[in-house]
C-alpha positions as CSV (number, residue, x, y, z in Angstrom):
1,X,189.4,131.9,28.6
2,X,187.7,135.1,30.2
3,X,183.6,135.3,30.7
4,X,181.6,137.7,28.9
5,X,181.1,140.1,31.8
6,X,178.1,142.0,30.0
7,X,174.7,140.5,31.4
8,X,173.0,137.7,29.5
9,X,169.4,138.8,28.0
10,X,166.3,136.8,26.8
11,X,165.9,136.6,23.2
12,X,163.7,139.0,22.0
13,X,161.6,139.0,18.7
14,X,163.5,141.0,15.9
15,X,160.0,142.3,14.7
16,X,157.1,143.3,16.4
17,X,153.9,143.0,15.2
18,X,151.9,146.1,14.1
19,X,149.2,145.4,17.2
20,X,151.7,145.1,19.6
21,X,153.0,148.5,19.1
22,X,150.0,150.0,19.2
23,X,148.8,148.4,22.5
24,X,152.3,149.0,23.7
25,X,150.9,153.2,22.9
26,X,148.2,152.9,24.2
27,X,149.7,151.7,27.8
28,X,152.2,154.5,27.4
29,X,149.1,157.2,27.2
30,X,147.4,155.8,30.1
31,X,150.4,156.3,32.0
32,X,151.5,159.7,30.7
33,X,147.9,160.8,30.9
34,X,147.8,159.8,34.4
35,X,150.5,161.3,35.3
36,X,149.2,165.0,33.9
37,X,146.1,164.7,35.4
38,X,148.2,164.4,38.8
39,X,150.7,166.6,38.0
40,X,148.5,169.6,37.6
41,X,146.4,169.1,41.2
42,X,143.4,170.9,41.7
43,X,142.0,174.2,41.4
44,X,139.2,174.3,44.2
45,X,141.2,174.4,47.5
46,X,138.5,172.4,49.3
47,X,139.7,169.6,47.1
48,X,142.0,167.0,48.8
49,X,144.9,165.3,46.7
50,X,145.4,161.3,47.4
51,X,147.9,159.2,46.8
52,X,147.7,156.5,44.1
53,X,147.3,153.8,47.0
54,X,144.6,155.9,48.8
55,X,142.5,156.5,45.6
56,X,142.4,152.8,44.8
57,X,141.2,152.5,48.3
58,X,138.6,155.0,47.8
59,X,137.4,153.8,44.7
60,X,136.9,150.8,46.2
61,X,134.7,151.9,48.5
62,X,132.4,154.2,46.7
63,X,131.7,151.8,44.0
64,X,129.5,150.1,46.4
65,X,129.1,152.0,49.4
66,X,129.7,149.6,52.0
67,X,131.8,149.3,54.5
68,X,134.2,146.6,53.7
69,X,137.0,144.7,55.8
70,X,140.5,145.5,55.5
71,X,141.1,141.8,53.7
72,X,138.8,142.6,51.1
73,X,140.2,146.0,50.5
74,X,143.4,144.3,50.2
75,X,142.2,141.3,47.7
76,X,140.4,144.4,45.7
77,X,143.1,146.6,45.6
78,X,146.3,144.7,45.0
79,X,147.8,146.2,47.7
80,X,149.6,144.2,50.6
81,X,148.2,144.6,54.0
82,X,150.8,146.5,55.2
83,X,151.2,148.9,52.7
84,X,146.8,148.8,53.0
85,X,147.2,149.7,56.8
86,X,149.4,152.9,56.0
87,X,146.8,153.8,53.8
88,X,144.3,153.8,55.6
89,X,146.0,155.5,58.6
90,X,146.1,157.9,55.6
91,X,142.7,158.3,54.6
92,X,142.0,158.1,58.3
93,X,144.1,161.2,58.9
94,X,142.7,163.3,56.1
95,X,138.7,162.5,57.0
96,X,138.0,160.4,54.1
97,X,137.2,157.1,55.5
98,X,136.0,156.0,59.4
99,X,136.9,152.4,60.7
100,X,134.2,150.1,63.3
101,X,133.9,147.5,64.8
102,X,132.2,144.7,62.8
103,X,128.9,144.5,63.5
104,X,129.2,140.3,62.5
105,X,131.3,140.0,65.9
106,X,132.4,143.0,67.4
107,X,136.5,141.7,66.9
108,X,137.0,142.8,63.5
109,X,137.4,146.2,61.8
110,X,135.3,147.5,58.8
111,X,136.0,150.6,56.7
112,X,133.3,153.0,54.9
113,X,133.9,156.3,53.6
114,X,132.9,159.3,55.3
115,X,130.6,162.0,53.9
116,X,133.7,164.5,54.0
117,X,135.3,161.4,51.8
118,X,132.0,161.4,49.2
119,X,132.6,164.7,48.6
120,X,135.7,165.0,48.0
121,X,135.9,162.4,45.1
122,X,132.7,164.0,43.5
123,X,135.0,167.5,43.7
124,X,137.7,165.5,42.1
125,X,136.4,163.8,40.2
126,X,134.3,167.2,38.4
127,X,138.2,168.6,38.3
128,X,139.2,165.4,36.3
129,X,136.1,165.2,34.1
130,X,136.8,169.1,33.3
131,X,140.2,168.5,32.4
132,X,140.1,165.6,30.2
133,X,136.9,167.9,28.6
134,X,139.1,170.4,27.8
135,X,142.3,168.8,26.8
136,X,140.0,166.5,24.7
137,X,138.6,169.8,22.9
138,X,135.1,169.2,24.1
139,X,134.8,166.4,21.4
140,X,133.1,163.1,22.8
141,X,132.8,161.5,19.7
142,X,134.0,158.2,20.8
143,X,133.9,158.4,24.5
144,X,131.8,155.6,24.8
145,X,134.2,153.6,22.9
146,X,136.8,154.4,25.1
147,X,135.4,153.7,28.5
148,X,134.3,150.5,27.3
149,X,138.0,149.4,25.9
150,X,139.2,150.8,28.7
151,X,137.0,149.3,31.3
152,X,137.7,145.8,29.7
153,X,140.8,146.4,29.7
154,X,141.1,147.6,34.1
155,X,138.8,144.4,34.5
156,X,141.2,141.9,32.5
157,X,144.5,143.5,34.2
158,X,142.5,142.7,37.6
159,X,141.7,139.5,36.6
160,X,145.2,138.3,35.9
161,X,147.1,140.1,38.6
162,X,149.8,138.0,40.0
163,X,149.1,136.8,43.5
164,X,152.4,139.3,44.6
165,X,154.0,142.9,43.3
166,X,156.7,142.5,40.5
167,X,159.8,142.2,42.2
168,X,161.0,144.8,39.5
169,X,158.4,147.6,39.4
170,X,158.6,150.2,37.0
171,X,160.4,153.6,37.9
């Protein structure tokens, strides 16, 4: 008797359903349309390009505007601490973020953006906005609908992230 060398899979449904499709699209346009909105950089030179990693970071900073510690970046973000350290060495290096000493004790490190780091994602972020704008044909008919699926949608994926990264992300 020889084994079956060709790798066992899970059962899969033979159908899916209608919905599922369709969500499964919708994931697939977030990802391509991230990806174009990367791909075609920026056209005012002051403007800085950051990683994915680094604009998470950012993000995180600027929706509140205070300096936070690296831990809480870290539980935030997703990211590991040492993949956060190298990111912030980053944004560090590029002017967008300054670290101090806590002011609770003096021992500990917080981060806060730096005016050079304000402006930039307000620069960006205009590029972005235009973009979108323009590949969207101007219409904002159901913008508001969109951020608000979407929105629920970021805050439900952050609320179920698993405690560690996939251990087969996607390529």
């Amino acid at each position: 008797m020889t084994k079956d060398p060709s790798p066992r899979r899970s059962p899969r449904p033979a159908r899916r359903s209608a919905a599922e499709k369709r969500w499964a699209d919708l994931a697939d346009l977030a990802l391509v349309i991230s990806r174009e909105i990367q791909y075609r950089g920026y056209a005012d030179a002051e403007a800085v390009g950051l990683t994915q990693s680094e604009g998470m970071v950012m993000r995180y900073l600027l929706q509140d505007e205070a300096a936070a510690a690296p831990s809480q970046i870290a539980a935030a973000t997703g990211l590991q601490r040492t993949n956060l350290s190298t990111t912030l060495r980053g944004l560090e290096h590029k002017g967008m973020i300054q670290r101090q000493a806590s002011p609770a004790d003096g021992r500990g490190v917080t981060v806060s953006p730096t005016e050079h780091g304000r402006t930039n994602s307000s620069l960006v972020r205009h590029e972005w906005a235009t973009a979108v704008s323009l590949a969207a044909g101007g219409d904002d008919t159901h913008l508001d609908a969109a951020l608000t699926l979407l929105t629920a949608i970021r805050d439900g994926l952050v609320k179920t992230r698993p405690q560690s990264p996939s251990q087969h992300p996607p390529a």
